[in-house]
N, C-alpha and C positions, 0 to 999 in steps of 0.2 A: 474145202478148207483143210488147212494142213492142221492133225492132230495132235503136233508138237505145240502146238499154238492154244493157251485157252483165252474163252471170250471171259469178261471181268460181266457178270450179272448185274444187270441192275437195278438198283436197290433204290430206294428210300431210304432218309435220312434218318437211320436208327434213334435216332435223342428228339427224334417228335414223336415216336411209341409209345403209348401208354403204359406197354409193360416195359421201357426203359424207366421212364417218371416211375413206375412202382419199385422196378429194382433200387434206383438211388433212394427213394425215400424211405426204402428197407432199409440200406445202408445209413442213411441219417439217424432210423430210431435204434439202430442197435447201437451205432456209436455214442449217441446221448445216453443210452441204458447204463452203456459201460461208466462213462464218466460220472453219471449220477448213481451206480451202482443200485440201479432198479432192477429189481429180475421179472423178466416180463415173458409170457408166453404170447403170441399172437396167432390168432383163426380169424386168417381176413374172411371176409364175407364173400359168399358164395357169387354173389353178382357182380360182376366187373367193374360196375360203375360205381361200386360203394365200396372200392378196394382204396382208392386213392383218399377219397373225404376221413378212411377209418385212422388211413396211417398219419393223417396230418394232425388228426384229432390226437393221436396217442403221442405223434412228437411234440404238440402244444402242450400235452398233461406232461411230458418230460420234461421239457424246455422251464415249467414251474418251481419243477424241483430245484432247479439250477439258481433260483433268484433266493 
């Protein structure tokens, strides 16, 4: 194979990763914090699988603020 040449790896579809779904839903509760001007520290949980139920939880206590 000519080494001018690279092969393109293939991958799986990044935005079916669980730690994509966690990045954005970072992204959701820091932007709901700012607008509701919550100051929030967050310690997701050590298990992986209780990372995602924690962040939804704390954007649903944001999303309250808002109403």
């Amino acid at each position: 194979m000519d080494n001018n040449k690279k092969e393109k790896p293939i991958m799986k579809d990044p935005t079916q990763s669980e730690q994509f779904r966690q990045t954005i839903l970072e992204d959701v509760l820091d932007k709901l914090c700012f607008i509701t001007q919550r100051d929030i520290f967050v310690m997701l949980p050590e298990k992986e699988e209780e990372r995602i139920p924690y962040l939804v939880k704390e954007i649903e206590k944001t999303l309250e603020k808002i109403k």
